[in-house]
Backbone as a ProteinNet text record, in pm:
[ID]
protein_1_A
[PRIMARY]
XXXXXXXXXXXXXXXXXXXXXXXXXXXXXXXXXXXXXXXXXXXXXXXXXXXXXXXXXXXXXXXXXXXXXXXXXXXXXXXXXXXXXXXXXXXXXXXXXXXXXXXXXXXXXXXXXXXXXXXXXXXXXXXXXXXXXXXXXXXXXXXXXXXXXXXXXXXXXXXXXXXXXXXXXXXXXXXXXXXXXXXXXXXXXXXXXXXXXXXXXXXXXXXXXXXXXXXXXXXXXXXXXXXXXXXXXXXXXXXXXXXXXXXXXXXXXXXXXXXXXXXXXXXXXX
[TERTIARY]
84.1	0	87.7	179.6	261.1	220	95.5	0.3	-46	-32.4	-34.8	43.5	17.1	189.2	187	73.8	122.4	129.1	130.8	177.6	59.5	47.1	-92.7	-16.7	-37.6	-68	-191.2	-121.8	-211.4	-200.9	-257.1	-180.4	-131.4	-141.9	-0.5	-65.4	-198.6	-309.1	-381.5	-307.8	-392.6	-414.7	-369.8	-359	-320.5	-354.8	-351.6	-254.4	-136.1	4.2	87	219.7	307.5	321.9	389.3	390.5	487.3	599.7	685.2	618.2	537.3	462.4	362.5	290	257.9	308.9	428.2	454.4	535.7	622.1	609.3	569.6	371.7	295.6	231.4	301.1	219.5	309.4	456.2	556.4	548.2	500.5	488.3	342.6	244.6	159.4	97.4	165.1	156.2	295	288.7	411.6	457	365	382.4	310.8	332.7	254.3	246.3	82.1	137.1	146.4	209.2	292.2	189.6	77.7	-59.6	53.2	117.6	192.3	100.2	100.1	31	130.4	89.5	165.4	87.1	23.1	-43.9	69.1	23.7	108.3	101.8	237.3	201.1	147.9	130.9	62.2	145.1	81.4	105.8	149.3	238.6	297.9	310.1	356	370.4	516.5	564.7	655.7	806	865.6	930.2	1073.6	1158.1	1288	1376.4	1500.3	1621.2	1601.3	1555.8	1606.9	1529.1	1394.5	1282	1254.2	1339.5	1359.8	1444.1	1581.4	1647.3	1582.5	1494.2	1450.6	1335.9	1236	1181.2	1282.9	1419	1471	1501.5	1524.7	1576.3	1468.9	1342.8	1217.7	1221.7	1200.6	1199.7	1290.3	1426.7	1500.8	1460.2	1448.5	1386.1	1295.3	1216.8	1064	1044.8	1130.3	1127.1	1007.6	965.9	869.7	929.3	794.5	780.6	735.7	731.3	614.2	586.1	426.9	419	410.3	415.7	387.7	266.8	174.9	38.3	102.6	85.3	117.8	-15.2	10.8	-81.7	-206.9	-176.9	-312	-296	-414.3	-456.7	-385.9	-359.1	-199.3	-255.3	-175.4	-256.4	-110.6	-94.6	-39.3	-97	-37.1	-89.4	-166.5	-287.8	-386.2	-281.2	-125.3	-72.3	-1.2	-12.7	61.2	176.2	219.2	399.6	378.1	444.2	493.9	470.2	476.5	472.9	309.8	240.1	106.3	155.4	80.2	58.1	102.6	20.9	18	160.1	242.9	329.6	433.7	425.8	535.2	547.1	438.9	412.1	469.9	401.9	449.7	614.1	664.7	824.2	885.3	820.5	900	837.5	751.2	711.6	842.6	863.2	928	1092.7	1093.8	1267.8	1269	1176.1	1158.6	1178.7	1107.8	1088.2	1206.2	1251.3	1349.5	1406.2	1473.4	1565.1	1477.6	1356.6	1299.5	1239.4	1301.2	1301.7	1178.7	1082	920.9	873.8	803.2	695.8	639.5	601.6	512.5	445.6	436.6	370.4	224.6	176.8	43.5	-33.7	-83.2	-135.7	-290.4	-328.7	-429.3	-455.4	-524.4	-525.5	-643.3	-601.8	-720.2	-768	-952.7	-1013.6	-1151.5	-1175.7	-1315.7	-1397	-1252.1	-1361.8	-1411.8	-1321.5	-1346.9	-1463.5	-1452.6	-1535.5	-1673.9	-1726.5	-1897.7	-1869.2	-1745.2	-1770.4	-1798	-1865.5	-1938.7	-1815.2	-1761.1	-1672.9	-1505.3	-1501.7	-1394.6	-1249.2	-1288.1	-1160.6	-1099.4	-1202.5	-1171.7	-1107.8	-1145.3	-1119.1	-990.3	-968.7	-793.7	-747.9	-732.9	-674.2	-596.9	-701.2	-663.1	-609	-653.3	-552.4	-391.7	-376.7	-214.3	-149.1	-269.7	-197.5	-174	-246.9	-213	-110.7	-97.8	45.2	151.6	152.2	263.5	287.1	220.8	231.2	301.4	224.6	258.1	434	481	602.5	719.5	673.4	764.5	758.3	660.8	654	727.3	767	822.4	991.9	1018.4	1163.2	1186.3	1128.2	1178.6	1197.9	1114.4	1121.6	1207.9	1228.5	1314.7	1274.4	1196.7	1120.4	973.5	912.7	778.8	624.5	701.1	648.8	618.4	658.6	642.3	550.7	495	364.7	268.8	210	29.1	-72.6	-111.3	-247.8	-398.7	-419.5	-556.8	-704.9	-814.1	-924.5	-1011.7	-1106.3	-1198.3	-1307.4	-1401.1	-1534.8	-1610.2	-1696	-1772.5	-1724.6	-1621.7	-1577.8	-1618.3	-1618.9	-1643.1	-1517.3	-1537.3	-1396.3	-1350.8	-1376.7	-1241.1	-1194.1	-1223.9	-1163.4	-999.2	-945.1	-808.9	-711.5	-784.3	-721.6	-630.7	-668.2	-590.8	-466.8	-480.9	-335.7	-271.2	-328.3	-231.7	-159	-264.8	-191.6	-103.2	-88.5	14.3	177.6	111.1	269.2	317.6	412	454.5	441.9	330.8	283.5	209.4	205	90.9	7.9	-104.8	-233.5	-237.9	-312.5	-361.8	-499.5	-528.8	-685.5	-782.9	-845.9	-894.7	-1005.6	-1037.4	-1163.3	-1306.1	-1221.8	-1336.4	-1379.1	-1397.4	-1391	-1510.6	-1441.4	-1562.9	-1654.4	-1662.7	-1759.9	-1874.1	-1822.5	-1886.5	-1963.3	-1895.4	-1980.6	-2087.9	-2068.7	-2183.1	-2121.7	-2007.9	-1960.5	-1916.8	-1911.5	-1870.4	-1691.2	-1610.9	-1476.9	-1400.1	-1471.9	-1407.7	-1343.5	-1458.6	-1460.9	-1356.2	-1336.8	-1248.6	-1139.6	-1084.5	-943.5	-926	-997.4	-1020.6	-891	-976.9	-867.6	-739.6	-749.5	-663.5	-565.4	-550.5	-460.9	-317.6	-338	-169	-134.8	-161.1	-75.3	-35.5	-118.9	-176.9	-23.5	70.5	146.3	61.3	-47.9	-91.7	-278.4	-304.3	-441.4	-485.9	-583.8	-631.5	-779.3	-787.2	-932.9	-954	-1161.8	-1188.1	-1310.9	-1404.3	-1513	-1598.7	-1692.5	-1802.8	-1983.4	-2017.8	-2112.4	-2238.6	-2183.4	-2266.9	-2130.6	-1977.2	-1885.5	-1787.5	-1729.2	-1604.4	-1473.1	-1368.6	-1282.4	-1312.9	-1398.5	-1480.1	-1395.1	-1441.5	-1400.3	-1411.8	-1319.5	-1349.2	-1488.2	-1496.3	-1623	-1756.5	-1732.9	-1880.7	-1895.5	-1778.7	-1786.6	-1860.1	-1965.3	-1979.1	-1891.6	-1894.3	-1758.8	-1740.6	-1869.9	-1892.4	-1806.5	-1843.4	-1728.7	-1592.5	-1578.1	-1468.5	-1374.6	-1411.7	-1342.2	-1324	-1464.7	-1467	-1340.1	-1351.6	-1221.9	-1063	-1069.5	-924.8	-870.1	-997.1	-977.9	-908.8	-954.1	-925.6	-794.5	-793.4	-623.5	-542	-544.6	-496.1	-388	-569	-562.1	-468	-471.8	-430.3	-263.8	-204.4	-62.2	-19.5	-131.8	-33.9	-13.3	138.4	224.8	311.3	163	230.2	140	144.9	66.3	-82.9	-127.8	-280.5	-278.8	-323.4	-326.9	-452.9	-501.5	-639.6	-651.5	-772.3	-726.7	-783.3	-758.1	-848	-793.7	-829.4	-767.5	-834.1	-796.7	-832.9	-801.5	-775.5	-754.8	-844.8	-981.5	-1066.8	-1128.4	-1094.5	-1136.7	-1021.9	-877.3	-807.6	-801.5	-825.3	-827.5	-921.3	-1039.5	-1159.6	-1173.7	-1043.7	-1053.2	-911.7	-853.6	-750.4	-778.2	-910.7	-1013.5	-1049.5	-1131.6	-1234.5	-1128.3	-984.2	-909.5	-863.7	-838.7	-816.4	-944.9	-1063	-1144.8	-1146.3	-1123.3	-1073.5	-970.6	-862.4	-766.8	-836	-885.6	-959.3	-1022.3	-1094.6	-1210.3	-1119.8	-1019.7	-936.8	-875.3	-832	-735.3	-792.2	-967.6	-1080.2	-1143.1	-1126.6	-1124.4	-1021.9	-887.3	-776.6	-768.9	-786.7	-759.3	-596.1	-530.3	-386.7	-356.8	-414.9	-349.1	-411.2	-554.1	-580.3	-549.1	-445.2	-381.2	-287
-119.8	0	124.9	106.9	216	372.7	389.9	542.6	600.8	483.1	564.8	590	702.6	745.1	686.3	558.4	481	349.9	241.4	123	47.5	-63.5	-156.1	-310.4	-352.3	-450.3	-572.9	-672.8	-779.7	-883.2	-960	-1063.4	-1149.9	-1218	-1400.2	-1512.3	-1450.4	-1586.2	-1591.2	-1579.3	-1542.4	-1731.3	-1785.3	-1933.7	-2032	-2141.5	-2236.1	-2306.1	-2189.4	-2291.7	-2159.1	-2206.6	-2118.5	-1986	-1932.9	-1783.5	-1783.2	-1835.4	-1778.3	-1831.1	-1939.9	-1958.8	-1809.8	-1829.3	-1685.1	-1580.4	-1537.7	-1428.7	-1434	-1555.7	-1559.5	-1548.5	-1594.4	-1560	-1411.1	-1341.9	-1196.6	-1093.9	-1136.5	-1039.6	-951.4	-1002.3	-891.7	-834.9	-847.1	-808.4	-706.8	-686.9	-600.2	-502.1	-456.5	-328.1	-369.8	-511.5	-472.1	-656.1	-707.3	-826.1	-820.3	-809.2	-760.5	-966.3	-1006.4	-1114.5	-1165.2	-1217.1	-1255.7	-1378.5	-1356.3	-1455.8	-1513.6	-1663.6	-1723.9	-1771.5	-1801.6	-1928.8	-2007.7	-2087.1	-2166.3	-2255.4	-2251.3	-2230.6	-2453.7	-2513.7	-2670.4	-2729.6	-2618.7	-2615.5	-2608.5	-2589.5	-2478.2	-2377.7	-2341.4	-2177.8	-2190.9	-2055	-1985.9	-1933.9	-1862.5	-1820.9	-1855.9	-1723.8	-1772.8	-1810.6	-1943.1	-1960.6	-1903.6	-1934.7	-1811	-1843.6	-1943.3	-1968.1	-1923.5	-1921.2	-1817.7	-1650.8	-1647.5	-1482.4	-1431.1	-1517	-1485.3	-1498.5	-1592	-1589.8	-1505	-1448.9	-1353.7	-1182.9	-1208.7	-1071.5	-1104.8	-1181.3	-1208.9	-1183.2	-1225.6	-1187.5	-1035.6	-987.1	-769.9	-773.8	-781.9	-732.4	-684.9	-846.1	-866	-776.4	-770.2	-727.9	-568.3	-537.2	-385.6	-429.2	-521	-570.6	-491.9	-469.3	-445	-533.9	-534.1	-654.2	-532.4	-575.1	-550.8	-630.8	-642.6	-759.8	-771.7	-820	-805.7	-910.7	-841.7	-905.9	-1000.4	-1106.1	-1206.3	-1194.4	-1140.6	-1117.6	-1000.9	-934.1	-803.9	-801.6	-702.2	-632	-591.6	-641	-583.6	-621.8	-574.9	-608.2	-711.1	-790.5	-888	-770.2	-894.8	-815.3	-733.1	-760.3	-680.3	-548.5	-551.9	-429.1	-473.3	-596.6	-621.8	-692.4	-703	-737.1	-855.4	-982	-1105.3	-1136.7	-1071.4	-1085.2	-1194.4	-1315	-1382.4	-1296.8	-1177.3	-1169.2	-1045.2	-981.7	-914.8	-1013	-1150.6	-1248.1	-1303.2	-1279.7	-1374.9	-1279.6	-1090.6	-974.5	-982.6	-993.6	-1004.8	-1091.9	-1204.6	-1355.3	-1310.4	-1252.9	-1216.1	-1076.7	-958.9	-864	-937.7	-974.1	-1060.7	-1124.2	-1213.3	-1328.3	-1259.9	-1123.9	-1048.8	-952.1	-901.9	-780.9	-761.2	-877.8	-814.4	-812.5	-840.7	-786.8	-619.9	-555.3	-411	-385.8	-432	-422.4	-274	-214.4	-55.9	-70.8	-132.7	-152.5	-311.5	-240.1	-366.4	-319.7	-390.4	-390.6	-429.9	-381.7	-473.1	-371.1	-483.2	-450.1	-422.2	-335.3	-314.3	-379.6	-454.2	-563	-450.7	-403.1	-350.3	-426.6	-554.2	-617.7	-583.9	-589.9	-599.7	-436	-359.4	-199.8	-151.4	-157.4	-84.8	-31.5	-145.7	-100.6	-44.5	16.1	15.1	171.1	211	372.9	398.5	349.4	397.9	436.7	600.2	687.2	609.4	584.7	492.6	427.3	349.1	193.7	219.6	283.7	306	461.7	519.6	558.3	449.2	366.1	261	189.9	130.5	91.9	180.5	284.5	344.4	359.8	405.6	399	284.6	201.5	-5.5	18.3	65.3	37.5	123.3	279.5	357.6	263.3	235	130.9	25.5	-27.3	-125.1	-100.7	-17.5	56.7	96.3	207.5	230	65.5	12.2	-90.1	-203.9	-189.8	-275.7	-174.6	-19.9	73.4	60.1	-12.4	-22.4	-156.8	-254.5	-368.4	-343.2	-243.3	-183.7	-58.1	3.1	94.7	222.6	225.9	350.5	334	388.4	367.8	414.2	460.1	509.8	362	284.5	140.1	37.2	109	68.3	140.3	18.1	107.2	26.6	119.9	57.7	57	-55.4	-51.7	-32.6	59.3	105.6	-60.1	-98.2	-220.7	-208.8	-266.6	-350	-313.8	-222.9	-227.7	-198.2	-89.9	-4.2	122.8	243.9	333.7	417.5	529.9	563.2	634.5	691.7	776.8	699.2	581.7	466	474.2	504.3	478.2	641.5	720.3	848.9	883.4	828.8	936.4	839	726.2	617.8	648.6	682	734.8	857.3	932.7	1111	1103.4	1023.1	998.7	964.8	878.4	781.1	872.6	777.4	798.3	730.9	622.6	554.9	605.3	509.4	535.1	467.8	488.6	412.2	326.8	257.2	159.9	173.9	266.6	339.9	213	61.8	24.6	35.9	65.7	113.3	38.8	-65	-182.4	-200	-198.1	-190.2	-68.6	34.2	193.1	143.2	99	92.5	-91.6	-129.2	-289.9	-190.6	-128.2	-66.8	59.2	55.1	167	345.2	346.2	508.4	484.6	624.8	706.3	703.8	641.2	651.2	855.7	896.5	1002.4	1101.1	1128.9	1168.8	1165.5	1012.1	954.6	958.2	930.6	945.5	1162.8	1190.4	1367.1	1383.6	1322	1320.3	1276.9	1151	1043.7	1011.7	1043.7	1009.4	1011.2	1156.1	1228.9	1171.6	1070.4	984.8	823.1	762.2	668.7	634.4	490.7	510.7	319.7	265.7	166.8	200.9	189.5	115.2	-18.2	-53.6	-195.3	-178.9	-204.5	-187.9	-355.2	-360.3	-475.6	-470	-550.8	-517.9	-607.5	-568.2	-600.3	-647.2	-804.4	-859.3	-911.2	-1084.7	-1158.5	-1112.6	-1060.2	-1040.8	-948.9	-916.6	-844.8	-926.5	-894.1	-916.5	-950.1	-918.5	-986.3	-868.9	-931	-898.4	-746.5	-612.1	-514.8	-481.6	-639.1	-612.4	-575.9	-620.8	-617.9	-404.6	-388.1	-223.7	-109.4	-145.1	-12.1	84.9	80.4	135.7	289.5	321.5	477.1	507.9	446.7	444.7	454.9	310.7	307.3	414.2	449.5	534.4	644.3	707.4	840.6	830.5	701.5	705.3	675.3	647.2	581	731	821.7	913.7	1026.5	1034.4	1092.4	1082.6	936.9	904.3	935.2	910.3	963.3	1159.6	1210.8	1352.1	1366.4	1293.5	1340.7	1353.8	1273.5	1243.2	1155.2	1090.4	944.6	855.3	823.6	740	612	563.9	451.9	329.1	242.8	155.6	110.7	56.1	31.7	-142.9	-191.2	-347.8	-406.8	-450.5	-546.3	-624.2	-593.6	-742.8	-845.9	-898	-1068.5	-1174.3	-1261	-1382.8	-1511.9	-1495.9	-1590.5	-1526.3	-1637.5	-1587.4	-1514.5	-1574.7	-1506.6	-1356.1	-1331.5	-1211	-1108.7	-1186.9	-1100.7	-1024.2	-1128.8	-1107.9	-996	-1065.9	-943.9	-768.9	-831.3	-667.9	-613.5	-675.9	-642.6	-545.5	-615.1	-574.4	-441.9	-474.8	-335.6	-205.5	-200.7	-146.4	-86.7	-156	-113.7	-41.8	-58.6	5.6	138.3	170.6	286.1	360.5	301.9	379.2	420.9	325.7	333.2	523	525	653.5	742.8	723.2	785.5	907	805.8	817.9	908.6	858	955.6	1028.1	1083.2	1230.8	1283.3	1262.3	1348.5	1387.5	1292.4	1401.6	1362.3	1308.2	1310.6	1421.2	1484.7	1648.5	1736.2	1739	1835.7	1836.5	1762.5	1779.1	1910.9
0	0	0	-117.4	-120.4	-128.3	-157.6	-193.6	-51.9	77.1	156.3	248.1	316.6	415.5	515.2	574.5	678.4	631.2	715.3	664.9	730.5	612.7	659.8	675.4	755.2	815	850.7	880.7	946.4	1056.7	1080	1179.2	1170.3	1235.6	1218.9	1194.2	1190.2	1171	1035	964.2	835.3	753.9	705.9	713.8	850.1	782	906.7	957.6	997.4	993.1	1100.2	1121.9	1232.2	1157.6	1296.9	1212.2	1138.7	1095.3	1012.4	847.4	867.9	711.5	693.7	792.3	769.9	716.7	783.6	738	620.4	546.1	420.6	336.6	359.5	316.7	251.3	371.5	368.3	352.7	335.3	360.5	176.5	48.1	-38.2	-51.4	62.7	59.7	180.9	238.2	405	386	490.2	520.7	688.9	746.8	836.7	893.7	992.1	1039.9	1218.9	1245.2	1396.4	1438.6	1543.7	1604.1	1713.8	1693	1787	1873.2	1988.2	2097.5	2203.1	2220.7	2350.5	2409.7	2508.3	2600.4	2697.4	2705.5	2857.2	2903.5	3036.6	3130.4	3116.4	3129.6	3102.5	2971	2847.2	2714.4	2637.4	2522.5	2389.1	2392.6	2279.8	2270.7	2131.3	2139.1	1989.6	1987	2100.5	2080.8	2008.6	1934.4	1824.8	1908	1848.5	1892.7	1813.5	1873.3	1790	1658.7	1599.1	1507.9	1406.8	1458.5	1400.8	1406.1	1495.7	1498.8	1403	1383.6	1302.8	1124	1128.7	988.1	996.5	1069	1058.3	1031.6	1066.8	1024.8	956.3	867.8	738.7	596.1	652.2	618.2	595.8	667	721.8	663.5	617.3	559.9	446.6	405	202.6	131.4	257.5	218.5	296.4	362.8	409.3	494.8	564.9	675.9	813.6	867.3	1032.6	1062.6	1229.2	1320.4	1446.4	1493.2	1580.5	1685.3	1816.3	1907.5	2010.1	1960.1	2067.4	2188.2	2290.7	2451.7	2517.7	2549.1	2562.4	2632.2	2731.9	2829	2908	2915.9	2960.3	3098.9	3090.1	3178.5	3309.2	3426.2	3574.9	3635.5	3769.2	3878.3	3972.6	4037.4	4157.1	4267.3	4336.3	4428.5	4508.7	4568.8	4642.6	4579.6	4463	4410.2	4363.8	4342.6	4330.4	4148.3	4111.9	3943.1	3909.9	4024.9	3986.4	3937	3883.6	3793.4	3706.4	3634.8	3556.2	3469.3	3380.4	3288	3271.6	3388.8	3406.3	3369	3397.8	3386.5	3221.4	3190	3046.1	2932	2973.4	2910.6	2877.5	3007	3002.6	2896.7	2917.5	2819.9	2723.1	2656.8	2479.2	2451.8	2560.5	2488.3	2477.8	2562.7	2560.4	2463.2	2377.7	2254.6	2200.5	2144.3	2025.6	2027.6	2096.9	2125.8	2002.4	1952.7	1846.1	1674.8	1707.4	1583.9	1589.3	1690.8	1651.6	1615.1	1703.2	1702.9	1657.6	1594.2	1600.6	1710.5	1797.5	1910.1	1919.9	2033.3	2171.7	2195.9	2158.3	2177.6	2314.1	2390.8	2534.4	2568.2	2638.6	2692.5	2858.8	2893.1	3054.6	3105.4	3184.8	3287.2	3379.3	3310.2	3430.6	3430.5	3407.2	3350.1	3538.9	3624.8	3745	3814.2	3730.1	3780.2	3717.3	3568.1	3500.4	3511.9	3553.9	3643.7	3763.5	3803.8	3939.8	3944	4064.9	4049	4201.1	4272.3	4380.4	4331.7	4329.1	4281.2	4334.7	4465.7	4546.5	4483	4454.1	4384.9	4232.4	4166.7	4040.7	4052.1	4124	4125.2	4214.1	4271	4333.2	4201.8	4102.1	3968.7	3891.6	3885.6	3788.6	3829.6	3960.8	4003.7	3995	3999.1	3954.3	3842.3	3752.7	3577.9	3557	3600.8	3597.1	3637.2	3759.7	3798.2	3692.1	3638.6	3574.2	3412.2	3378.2	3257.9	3289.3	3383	3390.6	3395	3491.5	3519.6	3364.9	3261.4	3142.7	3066.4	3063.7	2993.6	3032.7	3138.5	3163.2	3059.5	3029.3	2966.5	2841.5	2772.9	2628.6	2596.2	2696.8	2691.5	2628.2	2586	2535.8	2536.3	2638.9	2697.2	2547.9	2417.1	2318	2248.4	2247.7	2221.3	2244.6	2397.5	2473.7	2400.1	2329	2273.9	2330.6	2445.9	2489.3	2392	2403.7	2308.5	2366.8	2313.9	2379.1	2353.6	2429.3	2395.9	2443.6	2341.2	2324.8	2493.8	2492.8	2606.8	2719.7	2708.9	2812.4	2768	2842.4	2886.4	2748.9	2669.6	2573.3	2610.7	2768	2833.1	2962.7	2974.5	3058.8	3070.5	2996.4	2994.3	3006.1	2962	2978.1	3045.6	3221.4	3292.3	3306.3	3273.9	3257	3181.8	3065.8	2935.9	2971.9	2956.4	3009.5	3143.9	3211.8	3335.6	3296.7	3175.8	3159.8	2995.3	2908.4	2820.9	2709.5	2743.6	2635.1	2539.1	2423.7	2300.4	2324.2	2215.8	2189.7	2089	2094.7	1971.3	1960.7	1853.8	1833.6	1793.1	1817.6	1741.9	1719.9	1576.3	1514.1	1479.8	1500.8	1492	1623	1708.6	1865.3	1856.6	1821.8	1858.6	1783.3	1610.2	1499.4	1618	1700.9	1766.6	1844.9	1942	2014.1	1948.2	1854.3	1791.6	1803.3	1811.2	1792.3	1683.1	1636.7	1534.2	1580.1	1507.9	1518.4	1492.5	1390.8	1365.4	1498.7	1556.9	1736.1	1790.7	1816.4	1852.5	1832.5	1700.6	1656	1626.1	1594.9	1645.5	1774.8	1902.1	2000.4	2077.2	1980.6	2019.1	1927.2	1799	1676.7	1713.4	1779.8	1762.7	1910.7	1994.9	2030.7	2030.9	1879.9	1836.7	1756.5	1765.8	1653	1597.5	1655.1	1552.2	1544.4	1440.4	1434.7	1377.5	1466.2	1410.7	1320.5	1260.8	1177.4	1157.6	1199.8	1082.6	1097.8	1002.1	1003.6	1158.7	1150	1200.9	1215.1	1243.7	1197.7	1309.8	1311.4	1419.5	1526.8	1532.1	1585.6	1530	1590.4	1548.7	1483.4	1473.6	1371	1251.6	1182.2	1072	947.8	824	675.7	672.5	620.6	622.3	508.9	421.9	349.8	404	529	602.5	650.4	611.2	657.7	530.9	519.5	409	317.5	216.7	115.5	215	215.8	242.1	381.3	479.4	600.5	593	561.8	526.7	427.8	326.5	210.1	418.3	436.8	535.8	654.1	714.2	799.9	725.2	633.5	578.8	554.3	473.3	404.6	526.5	672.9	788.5	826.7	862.7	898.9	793.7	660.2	548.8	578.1	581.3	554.1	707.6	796.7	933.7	950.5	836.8	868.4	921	1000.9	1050.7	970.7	1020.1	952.3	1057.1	1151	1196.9	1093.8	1185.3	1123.1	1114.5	1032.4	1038.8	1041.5	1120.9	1078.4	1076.4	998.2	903.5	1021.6	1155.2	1234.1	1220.8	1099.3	1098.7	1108.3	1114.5	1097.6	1054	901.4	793.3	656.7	615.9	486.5	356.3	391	320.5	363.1	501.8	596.4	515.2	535.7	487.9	376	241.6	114.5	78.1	129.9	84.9	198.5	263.7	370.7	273.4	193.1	98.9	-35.1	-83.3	-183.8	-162.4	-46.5	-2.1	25.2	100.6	101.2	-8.6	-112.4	-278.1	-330.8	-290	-354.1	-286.4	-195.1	-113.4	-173.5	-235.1	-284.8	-411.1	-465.5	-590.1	-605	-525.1	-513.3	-487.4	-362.8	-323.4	-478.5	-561.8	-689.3	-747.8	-779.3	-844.9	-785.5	-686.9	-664.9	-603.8	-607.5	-649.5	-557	-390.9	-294.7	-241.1	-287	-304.2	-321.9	-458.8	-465.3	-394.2	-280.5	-218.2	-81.5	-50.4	48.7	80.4
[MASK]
++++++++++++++++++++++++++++++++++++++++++++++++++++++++++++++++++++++++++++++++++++++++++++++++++++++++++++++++++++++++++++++++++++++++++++++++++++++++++++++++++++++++++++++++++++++++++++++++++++++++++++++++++++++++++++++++++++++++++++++++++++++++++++++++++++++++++++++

């Protein structure tokens, strides 16, 4: 998507095989592959060994590829306030794996499923100085706290995260498919939030979310692409689906965007 000034992306799940088939797969067709990492604990993992890291930079080389790294599970501190959290421990072993692929960002999410209804002010700055804490001490492992993009979600509150953000030195991860599930108007949104945004996730939305950007109305779609476009950002955008046919036809609909884009010439009325 060389016509536009940010870079599009997708995920690691696009066929039915490890990520480095994946991203063979997708490396002349993306600018960018964000790195979906699990681990259960006595299980399955994903995570890449040296030997796959090294052929994923070998990959990015070829192909002028990025990665981003989505962090496994929504980010909290232990009930006492101290680091040894599950998901503080799991965070660590994904940025150490990935380190030397020179990530655009880390993607994570903030665990407030048990705050969010809550109407007591206490309780909810209690959590937020947990998630500051948390946020800083995940900003020492990355080394540049601009790397941290917290992502807004599905049936929270869209100034939920604010005063965490505006505290620390992190970014955002605007996802648009998320505001368009819950029924807002994205424009609003990225209005206030862009210029500290360095990823977005877009995808459509149906019986669920992550679905085909086909399911998004041309008309939308062209209206927000056309926004971030006109806005200057130039991090990344990543397609979040996962399948190959989700992908393809959110590949399509994307092209038909440039398409209109082309015919009415707003390249030159910038």
């Amino acid at each position: 998507m060389k016509r536009l000034p940010f870079r599009i992306g997708t995920t690691s799940y696009i066929v039915p095989d490890e990520i480095l088939p994946n991203v063979r797969f997708l490396a002349d067709q993306v600018d960018d592959v964000e790195l979906v990492l699990f681990e259960i604990d006595d299980g399955p993992n994903n995570l890449p060994d040296a030997d796959t890291i090294h052929e994923l930079q070998n990959v990015a080389r070829q192909y002028s590829l990025t990665y981003t790294v989505h962090l496994p599970l929504d980010l909290r501190l232990a009930e006492d306030g101290e680091v040894q959290h599950l998901s503080m421990r799991k965070a660590r072993k994904v940025i150490d794996c990935t380190r030397d692929l020179n990530p655009r960002a880390y993607i994570l999410h903030l665990d407030g499923k048990e705050i969010v209804q809550s109407s007591d002010p206490k309780a909810l700055q209690t959590w937020n100085e947990q998630a500051v804490k948390a946020l800083k001490i995940v900003s020492t492992w990355v080394k540049d706290a601009r790397l941290l993009a917290v992502e807004n979600l599905e049936k929270y509150p869209l100034n939920f995260w604010d005063e965490v953000i505006h505290r620390t030195q992190v970014s955002r991860c605007i996802d648009i498919g998320h505001l368009w599930w819950d029924g807002h108007d994205p424009i609003p949104y990225l209005e206030r939030h862009l210029g500290r945004a360095n990823v977005l996730h877009i995808h459509g939305v149906s019986d669920r979310d992550h679905r085909s950007l086909s399911q998004v109305p041309l008309d939308e779609l062209y209206r927000v692409i056309r926004f971030v476009w006109q806005s200057g950002f130039q991090g990344v955008m990543t397609v979040e689906v996962f399948g190959q046919e989700d992908f393809e036809t959110s590949m399509r609909a994307i092209e038909h965007v440039l398409i209109r884009l082309d015919e009415e010439k707003v390249w030159e009325k910038k």
